[in-house]
TORKOL-4160 file (C-alpha; in steps of 0.2 Angstrom, whole numbers, padded with zeros to 4 digits, m for minus):
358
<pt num="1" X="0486" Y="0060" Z="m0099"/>
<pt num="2" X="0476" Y="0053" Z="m0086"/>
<pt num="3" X="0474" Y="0072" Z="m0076"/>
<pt num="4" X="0470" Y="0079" Z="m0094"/>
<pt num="5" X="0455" Y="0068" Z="m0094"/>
<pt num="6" X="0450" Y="0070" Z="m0079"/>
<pt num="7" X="0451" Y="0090" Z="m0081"/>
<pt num="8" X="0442" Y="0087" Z="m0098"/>
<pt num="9" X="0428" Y="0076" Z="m0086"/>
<pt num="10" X="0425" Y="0090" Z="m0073"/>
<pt num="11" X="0422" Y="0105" Z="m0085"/>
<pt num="12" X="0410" Y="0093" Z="m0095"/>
<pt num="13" X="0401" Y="0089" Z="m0078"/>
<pt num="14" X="0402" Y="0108" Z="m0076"/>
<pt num="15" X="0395" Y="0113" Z="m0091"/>
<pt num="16" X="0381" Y="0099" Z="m0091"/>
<pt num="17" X="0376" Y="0106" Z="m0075"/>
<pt num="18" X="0374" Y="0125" Z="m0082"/>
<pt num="19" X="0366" Y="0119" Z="m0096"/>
<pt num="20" X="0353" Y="0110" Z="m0086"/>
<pt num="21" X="0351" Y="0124" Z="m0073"/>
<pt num="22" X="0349" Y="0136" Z="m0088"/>
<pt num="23" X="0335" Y="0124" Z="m0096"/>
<pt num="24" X="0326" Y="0122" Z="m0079"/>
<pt num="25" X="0326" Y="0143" Z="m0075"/>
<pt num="26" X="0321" Y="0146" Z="m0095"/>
<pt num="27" X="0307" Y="0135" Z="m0091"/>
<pt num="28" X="0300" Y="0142" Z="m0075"/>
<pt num="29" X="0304" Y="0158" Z="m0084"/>
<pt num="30" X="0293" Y="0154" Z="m0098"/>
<pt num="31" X="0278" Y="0154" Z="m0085"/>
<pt num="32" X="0271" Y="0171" Z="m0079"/>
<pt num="33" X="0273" Y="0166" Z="m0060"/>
<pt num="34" X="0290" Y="0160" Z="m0063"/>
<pt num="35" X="0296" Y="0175" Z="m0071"/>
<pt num="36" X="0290" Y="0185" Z="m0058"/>
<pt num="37" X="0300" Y="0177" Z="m0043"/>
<pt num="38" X="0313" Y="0175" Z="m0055"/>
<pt num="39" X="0315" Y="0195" Z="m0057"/>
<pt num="40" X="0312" Y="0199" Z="m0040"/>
<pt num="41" X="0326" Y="0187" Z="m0037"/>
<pt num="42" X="0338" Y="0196" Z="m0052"/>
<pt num="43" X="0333" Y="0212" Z="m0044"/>
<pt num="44" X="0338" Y="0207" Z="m0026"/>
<pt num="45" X="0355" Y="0200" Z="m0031"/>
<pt num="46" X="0357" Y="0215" Z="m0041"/>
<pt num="47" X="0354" Y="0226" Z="m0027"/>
<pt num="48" X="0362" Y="0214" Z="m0013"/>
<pt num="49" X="0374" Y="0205" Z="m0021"/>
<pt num="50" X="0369" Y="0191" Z="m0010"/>
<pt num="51" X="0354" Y="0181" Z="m0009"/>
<pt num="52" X="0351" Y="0179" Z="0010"/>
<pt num="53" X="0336" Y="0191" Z="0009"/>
<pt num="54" X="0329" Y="0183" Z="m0007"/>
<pt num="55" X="0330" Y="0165" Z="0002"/>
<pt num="56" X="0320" Y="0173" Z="0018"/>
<pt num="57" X="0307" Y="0181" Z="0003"/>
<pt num="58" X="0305" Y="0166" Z="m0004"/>
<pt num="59" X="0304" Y="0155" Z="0011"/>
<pt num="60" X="0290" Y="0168" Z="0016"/>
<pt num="61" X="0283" Y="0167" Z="0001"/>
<pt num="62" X="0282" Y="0147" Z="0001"/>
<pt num="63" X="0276" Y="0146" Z="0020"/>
<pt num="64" X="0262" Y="0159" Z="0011"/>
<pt num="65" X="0258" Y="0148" Z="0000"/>
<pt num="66" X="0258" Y="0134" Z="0012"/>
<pt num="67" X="0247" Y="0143" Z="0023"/>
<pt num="68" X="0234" Y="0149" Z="0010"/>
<pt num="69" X="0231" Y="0130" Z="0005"/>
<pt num="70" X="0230" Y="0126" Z="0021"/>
<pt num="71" X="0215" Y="0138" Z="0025"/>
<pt num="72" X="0207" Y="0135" Z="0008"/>
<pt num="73" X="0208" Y="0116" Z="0012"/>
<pt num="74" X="0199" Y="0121" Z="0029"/>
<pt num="75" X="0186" Y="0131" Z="0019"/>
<pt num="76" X="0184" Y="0117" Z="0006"/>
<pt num="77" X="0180" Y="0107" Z="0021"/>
<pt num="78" X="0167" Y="0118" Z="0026"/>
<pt num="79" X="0158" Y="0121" Z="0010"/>
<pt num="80" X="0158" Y="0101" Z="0006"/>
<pt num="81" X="0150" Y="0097" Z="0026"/>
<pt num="82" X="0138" Y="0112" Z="0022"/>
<pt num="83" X="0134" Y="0106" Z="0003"/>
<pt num="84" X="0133" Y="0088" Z="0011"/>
<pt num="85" X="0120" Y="0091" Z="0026"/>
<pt num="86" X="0110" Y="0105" Z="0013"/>
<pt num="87" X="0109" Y="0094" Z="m0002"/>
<pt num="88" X="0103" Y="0080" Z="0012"/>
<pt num="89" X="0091" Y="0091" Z="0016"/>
<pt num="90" X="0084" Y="0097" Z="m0001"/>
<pt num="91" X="0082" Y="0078" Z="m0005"/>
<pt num="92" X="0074" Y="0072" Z="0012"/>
<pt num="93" X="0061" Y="0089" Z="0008"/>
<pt num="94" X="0059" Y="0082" Z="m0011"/>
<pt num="95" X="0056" Y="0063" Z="m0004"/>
<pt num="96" X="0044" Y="0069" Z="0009"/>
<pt num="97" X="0034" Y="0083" Z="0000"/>
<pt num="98" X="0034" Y="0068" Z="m0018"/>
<pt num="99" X="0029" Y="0058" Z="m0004"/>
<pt num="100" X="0014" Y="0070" Z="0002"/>
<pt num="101" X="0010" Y="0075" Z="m0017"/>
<pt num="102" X="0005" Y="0056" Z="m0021"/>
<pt num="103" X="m0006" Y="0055" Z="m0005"/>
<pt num="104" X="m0016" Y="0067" Z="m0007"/>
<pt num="105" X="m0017" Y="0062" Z="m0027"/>
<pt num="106" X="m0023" Y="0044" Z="m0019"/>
<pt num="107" X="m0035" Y="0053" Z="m0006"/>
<pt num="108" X="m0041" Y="0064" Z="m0018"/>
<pt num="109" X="m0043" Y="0049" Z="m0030"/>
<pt num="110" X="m0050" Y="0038" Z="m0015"/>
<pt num="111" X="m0064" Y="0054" Z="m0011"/>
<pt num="112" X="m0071" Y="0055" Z="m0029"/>
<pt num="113" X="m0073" Y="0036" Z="m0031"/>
<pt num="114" X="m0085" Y="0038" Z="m0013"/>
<pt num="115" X="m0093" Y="0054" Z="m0018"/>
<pt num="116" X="m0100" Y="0046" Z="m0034"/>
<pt num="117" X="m0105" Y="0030" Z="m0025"/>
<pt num="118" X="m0113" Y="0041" Z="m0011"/>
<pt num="119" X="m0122" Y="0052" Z="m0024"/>
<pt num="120" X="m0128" Y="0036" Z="m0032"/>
<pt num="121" X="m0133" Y="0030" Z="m0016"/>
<pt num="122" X="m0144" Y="0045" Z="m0012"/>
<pt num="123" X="m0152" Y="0045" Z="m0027"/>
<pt num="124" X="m0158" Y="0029" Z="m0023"/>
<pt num="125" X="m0161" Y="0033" Z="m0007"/>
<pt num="126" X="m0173" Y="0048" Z="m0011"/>
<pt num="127" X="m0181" Y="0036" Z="m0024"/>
<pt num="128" X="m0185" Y="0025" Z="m0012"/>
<pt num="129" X="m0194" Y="0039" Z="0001"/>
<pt num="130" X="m0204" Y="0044" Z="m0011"/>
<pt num="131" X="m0211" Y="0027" Z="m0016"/>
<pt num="132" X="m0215" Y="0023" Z="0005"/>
<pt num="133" X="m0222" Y="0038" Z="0005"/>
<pt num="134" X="m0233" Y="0033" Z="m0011"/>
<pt num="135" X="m0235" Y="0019" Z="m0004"/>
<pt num="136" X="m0240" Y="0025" Z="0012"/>
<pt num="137" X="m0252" Y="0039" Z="0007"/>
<pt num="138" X="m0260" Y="0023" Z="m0006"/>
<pt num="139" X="m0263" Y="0010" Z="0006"/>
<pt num="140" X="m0268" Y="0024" Z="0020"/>
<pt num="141" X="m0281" Y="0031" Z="0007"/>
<pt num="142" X="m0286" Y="0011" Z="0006"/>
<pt num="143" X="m0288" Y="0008" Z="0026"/>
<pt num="144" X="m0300" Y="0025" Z="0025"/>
<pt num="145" X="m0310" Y="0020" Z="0011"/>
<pt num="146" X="m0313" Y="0002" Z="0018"/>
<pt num="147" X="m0317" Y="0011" Z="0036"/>
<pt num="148" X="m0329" Y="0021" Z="0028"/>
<pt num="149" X="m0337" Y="0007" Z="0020"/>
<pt num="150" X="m0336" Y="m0004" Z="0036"/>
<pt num="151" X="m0346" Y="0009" Z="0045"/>
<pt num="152" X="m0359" Y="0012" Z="0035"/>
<pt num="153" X="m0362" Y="m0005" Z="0032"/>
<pt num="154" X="m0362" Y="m0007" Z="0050"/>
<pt num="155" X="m0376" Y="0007" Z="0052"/>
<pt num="156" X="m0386" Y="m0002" Z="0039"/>
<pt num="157" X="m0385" Y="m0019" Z="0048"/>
<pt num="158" X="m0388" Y="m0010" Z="0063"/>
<pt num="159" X="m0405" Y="0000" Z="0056"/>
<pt num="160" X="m0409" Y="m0018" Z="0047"/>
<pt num="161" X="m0408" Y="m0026" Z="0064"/>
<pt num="162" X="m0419" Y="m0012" Z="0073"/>
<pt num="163" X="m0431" Y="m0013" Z="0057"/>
<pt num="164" X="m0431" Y="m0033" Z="0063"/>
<pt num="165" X="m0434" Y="m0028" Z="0079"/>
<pt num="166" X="m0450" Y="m0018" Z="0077"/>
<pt num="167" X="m0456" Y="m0030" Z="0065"/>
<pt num="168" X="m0457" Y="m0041" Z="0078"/>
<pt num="169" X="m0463" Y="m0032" Z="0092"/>
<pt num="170" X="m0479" Y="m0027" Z="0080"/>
<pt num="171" X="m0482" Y="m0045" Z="0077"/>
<pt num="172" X="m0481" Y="m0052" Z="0095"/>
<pt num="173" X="m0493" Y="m0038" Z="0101"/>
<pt num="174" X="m0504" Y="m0045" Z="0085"/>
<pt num="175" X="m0501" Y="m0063" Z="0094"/>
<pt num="176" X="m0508" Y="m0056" Z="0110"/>
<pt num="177" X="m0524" Y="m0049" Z="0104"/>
<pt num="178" X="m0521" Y="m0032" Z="0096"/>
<pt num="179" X="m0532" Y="m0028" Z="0079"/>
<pt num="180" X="m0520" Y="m0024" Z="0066"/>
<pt num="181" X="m0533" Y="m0010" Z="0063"/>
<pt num="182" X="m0523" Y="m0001" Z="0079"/>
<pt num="183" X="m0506" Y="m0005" Z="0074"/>
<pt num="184" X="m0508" Y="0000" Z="0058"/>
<pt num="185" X="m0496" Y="0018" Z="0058"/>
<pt num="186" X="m0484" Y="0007" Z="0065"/>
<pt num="187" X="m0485" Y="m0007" Z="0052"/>
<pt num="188" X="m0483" Y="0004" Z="0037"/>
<pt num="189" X="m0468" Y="0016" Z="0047"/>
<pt num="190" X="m0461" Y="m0004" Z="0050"/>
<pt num="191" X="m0464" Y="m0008" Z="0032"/>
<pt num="192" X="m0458" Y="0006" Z="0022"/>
<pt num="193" X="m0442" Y="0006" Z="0033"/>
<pt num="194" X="m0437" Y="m0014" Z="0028"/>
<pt num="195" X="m0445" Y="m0006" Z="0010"/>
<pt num="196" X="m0431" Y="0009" Z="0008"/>
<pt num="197" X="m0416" Y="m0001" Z="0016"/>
<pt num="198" X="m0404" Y="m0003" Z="0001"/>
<pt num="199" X="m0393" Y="m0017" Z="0006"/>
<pt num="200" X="m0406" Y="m0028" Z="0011"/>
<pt num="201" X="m0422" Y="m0024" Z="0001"/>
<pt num="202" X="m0423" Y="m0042" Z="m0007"/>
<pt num="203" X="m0419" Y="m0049" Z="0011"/>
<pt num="204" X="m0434" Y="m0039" Z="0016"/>
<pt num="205" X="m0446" Y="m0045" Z="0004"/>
<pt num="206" X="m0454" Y="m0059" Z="0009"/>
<pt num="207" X="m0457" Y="m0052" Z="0025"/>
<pt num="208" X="m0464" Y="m0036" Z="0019"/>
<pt num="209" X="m0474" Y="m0047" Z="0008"/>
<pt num="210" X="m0480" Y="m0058" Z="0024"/>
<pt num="211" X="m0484" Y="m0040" Z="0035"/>
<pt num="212" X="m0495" Y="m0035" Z="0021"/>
<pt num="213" X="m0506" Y="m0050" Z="0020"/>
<pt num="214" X="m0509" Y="m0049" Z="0037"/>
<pt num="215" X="m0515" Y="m0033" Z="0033"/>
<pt num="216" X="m0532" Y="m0042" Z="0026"/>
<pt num="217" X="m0532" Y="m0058" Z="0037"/>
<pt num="218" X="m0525" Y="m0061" Z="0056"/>
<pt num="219" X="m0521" Y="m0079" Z="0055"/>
<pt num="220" X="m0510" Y="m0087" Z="0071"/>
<pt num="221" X="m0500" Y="m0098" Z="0061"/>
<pt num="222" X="m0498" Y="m0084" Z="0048"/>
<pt num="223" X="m0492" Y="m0073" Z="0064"/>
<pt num="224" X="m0478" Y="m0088" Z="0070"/>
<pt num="225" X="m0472" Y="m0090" Z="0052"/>
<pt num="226" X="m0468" Y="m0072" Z="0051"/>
<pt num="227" X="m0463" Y="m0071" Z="0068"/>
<pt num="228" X="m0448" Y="m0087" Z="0063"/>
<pt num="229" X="m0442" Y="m0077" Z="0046"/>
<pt num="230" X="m0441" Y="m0061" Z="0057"/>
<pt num="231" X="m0431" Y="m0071" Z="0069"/>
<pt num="232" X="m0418" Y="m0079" Z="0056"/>
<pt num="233" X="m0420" Y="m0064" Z="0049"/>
<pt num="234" X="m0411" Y="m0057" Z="0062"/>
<pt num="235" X="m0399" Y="m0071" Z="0067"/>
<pt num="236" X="m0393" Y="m0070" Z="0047"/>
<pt num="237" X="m0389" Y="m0050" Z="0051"/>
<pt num="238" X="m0381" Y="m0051" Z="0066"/>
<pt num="239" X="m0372" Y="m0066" Z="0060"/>
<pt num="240" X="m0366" Y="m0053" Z="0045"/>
<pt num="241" X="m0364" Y="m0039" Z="0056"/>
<pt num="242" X="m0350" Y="m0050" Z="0067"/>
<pt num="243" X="m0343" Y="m0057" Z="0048"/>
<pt num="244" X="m0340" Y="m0038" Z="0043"/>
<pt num="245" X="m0335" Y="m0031" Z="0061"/>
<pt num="246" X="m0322" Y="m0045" Z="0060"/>
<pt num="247" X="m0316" Y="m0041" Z="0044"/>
<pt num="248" X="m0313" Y="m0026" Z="0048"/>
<pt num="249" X="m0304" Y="m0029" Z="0065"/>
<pt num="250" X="m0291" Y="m0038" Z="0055"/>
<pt num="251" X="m0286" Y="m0026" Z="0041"/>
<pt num="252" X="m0288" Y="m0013" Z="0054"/>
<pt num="253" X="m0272" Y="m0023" Z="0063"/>
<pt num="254" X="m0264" Y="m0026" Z="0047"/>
<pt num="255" X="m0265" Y="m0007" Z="0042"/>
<pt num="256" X="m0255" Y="m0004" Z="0060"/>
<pt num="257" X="m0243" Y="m0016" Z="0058"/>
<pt num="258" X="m0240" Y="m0012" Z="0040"/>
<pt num="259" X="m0242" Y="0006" Z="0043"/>
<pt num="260" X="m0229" Y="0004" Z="0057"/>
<pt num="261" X="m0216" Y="m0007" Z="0046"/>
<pt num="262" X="m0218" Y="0008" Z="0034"/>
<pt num="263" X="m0215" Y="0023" Z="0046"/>
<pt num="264" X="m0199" Y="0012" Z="0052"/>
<pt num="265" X="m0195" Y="0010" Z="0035"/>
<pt num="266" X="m0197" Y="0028" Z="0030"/>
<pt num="267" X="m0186" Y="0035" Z="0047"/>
<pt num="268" X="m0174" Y="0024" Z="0043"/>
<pt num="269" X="m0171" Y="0031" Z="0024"/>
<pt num="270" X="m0173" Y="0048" Z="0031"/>
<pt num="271" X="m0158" Y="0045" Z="0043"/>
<pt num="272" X="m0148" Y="0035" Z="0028"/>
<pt num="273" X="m0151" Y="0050" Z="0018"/>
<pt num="274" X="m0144" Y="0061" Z="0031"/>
<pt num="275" X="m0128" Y="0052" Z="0035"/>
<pt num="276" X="m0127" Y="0052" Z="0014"/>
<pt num="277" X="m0127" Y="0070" Z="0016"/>
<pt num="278" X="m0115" Y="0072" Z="0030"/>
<pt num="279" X="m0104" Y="0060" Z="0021"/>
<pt num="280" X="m0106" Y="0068" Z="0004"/>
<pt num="281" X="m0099" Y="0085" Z="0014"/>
<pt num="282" X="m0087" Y="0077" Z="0019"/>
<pt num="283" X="m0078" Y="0069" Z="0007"/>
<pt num="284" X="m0081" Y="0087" Z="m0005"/>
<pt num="285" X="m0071" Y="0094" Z="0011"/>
<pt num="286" X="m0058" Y="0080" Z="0007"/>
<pt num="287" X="m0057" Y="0083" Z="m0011"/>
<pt num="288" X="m0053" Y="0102" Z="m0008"/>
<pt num="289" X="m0041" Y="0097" Z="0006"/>
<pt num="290" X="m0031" Y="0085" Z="m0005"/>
<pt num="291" X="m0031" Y="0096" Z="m0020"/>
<pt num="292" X="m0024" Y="0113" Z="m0010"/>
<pt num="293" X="m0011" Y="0102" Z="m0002"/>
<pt num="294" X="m0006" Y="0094" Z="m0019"/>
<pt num="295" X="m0005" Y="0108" Z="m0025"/>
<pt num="296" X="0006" Y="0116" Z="m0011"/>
<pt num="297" X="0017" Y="0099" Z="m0010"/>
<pt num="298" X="0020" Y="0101" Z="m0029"/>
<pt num="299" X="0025" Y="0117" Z="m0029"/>
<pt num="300" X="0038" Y="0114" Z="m0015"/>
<pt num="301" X="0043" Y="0100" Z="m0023"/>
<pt num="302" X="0049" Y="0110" Z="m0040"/>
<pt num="303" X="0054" Y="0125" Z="m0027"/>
<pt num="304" X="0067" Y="0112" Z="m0017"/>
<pt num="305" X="0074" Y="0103" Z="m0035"/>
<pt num="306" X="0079" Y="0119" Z="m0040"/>
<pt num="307" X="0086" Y="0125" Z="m0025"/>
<pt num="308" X="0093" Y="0109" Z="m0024"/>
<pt num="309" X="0100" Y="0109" Z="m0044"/>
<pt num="310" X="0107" Y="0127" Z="m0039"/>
<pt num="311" X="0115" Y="0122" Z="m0024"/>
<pt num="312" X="0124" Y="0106" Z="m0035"/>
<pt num="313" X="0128" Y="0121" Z="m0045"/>
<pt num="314" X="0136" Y="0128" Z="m0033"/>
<pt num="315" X="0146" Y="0114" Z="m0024"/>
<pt num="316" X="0151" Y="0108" Z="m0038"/>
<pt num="317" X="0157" Y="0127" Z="m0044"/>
<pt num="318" X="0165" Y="0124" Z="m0027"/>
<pt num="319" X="0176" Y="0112" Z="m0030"/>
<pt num="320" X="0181" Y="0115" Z="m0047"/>
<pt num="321" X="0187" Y="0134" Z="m0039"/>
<pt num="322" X="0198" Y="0124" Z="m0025"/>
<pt num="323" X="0206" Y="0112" Z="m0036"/>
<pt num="324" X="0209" Y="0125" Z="m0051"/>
<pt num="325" X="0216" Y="0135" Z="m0036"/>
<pt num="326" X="0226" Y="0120" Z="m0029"/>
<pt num="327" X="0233" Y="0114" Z="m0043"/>
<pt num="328" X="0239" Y="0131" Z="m0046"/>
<pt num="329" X="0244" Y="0134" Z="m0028"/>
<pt num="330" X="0254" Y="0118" Z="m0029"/>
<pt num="331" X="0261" Y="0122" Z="m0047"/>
<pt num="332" X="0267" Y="0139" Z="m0038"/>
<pt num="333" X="0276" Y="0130" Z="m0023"/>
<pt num="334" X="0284" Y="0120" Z="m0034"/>
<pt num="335" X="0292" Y="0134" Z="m0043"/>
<pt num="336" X="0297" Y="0142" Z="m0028"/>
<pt num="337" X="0303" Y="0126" Z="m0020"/>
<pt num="338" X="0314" Y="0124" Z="m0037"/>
<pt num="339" X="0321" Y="0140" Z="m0036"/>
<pt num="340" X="0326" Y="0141" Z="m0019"/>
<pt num="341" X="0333" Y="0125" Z="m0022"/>
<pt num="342" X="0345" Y="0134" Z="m0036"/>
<pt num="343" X="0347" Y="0148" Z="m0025"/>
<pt num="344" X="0355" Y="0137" Z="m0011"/>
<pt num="345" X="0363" Y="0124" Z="m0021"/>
<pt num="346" X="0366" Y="0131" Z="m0038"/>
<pt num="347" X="0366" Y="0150" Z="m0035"/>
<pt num="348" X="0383" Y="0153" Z="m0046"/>
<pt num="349" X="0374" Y="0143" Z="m0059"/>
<pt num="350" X="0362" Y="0154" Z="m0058"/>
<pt num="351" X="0367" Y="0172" Z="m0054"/>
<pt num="352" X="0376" Y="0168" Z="m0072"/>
<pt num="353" X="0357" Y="0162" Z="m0079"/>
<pt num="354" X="0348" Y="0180" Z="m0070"/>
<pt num="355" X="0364" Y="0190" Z="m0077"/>
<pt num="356" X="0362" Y="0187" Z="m0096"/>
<pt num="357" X="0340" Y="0188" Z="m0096"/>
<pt num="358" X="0340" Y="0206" Z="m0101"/>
């Protein structure tokens, strides 16, 4: 009883076994690869009636396998160091060009802010040349005018004074003894000299009045009064004559200090406008400089994001192909592992599973 159970054991055992070879072959049948080791393997038996060959083929195969992940996992290797160091790259040129866009943005920015201020400023500046030079022309045109005037007031004092003097000279030789009947030409040349001089006719007057009264009568004390209103006469001229003379020192000296504060003050806005100018060039020149390189910094910005988004692109393709490729590499190995392990441990099981496919 005991040895019929046992018997009964061993051909369940058996039979469990076939049945799970069969459903393991049947599944790696089921797959394209599978079948296609599977009846190279059934053609080989076949052929052979061994599987000595078959298990070299597939132990070739399997080291091909092997081998072909191992040199895709060296090229995988590759391509991420080279995606790595590239897409490094792509973003240091981003950051530093970003970088260089918003520099020039700030310098151009910076430039336009100081070229208003200086066009502001040499507006200003040319206004205010134009009002010292107003100025200047004024107060010149004033200085000339009170010259003038000075001299020809000085000329009349100076002709009033010689008047004085002839005056008196006529009435001392009268003093002396001279008939007035001899100096008579003389009297009315000295007379109608006082007469016609303009600025001091009214000064004149009494005097002219006193030279003709001596004209009827020669009288001594007539002669010394005439003689003292000739002399304060004079003393009152030359007194005026010094008044106007040094009026007209001081505004003379006022006129060069003021002309000379002027003339500094004109060379120095003639140099501020210059420098206005040169600076006003200068930051156009700016302006343009920052524009055409924010201009050439933008473009390689957008010209190194795509590069860089193509190249992610492409990395990323990359490593999707080597694990697809993996994945089915490993998928493979494992069917060829599986079926060598049939071939050396189950091959009757099997031989009977090849023999009934078709």
């Amino acid at each position: 009883m005991m040895k019929f159970i046992a018997l009964a054991l061993i051909a369940t055992t058996v039979l469990a076994v076939q049945k799970d070879t069969k459903t393991i072959l049947a599944e790696i049948d089921a797959d394209n690869f599978g079948n296609s080791i599977l009846s190279t393997v059934q053609m080989y038996l076949q052929a052979k009636g061994n599987a000595e060959e078959i298990l070299m083929l597939l132990n070739q195969l399997l080291a091909g396998l092997v081998d072909d992940q191992n040199k895709h996992d060296n090229v995988i290797r590759v391509d991420r160091s080279a995606c790595t160091r590239i897409v490094t790259d792509l973003e240091n040129s981003i950051a530093y060009h970003t970088a260089q866009v918003s520099a020039n943005a700030q310098m151009r920015e910076d430039n336009e802010k100081a070229l208003a201020e200086a066009e502001n400023d040499i507006r200003q500046t040319i206004q205010d040349i134009e009002s010292n030079e107003r100025t200047f022309a004024q107060e010149e045109a004033n200085r000339n005018k009170a010259h003038e005037t000075w001299v020809r007031k000085n000329g009349e004092h100076d002709d009033a004074i010689a008047a004085v003097d002839e005056a008196t000279k006529l009435v001392q030789h009268l003093s002396l003894g001279a008939t007035f009947a001899e100096l008579k030409p003389k009297f009315e040349a000295v007379q109608k000299r006082l007469i016609e001089n303009e600025s001091h006719g009214a000064l004149f007057q009494p005097i002219v009045t006193a030279l003709t009264e001596l004209a009827s009568k020669v009288d001594q004390k007539a002669i010394q009064r005439i003689l003292q209103l000739l002399s304060q006469l004079r003393q009152q001229l030359v007194e005026a004559r010094s008044v106007l003379e040094d009026t007209e020192n001081r505004q003379a000296q006022r006129w060069v200090e003021f002309s000379t504060h002027l003339s500094n003050e004109h060379n120095r806005l003639v140099e501020r406008k210059n420098q206005l100018e040169q600076a006003i060039q200068t930051f156009k020149t700016n302006i343009d400089t920052a524009t055409h390189f924010f201009e050439v910094h933008t473009l390689e910005v957008e010209s190194a994001q795509e590069t860089l988004d193509a190249e992610n692109e492409w990395c990323a393709l990359q490593e999707q192909t080597y694990e697809t490729q993996s994945t089915e590499r490993q998928r493979q190995q494992e069917i060829v592992e599986r079926i060598l392990e049939h071939l050396t441990e189950k091959l009757t099981a099997t031989s009977q599973y090849l023999g009934g496919r078709f």
